[in-house]
C-alpha positions as CSV (number, residue, x, y, z in Angstrom):
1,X,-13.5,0.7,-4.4
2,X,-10.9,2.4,-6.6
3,X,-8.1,4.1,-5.0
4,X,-9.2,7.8,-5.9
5,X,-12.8,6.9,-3.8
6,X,-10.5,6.0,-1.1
7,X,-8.3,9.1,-1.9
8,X,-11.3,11.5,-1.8
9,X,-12.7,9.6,1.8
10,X,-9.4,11.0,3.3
11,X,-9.8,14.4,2.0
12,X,-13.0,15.1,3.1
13,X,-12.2,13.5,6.3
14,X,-9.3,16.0,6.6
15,X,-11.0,18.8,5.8
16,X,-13.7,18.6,8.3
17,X,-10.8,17.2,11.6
18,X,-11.6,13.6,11.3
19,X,-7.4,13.2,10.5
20,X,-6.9,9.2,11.8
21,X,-10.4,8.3,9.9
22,X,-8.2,10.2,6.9
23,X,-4.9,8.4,7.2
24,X,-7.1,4.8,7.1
25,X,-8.6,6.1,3.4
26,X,-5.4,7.5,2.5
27,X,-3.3,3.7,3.1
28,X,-6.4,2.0,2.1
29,X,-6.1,4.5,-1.4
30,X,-2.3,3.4,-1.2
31,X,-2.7,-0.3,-1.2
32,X,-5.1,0.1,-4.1
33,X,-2.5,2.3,-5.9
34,X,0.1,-0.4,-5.4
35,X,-2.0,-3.1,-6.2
36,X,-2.9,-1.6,-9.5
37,X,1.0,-0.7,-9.9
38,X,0.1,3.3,-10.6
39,X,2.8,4.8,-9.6
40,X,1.7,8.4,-10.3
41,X,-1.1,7.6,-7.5
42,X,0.6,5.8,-5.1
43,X,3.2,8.7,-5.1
44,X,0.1,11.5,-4.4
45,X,-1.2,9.1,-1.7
46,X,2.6,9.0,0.1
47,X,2.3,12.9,-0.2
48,X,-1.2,12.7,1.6
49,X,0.0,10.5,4.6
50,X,2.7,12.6,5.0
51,X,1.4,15.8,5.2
52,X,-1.8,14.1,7.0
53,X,0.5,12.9,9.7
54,X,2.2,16.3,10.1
55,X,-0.9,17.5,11.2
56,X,-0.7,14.9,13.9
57,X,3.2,16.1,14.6
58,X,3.8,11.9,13.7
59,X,5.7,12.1,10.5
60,X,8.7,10.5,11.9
61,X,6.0,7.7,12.6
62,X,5.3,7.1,9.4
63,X,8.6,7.8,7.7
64,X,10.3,5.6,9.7
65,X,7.5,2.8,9.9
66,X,6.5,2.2,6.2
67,X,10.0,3.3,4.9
68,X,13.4,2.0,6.8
């Protein structure tokens, strides 16, 4: 699947609640992105994570887990 599939998975998943079934399709869009080297996408699917984890008051968890 091609990482905007994945991309569009974790928005509709966010939309309707579902936000840990839309952080899975928004690192599953991210591996894609980095595995296709699109930088452009790979930063939009950081930006989704992040504000998807908000939601679950976990940003620190990701930050400090995929970053430092």
């Amino acid at each position: 699947m091609s990482c905007s599939v994945f991309c569009g998975l974790g928005i509709t998943y966010k939309q309707v609640g579902h936000v840990r079934k839309a952080i899975k399709y928004y690192k599953q869009a991210l591996k894609t992105s980095e595995k296709i080297s699109d930088r452009r996408a790979e930063g939009i699917d950081v930006g989704n994570l992040g504000l998807t984890y908000s939601l679950l008051s976990a940003g620190r968890h990701f930050i400090f887990n995929n970053f430092y």
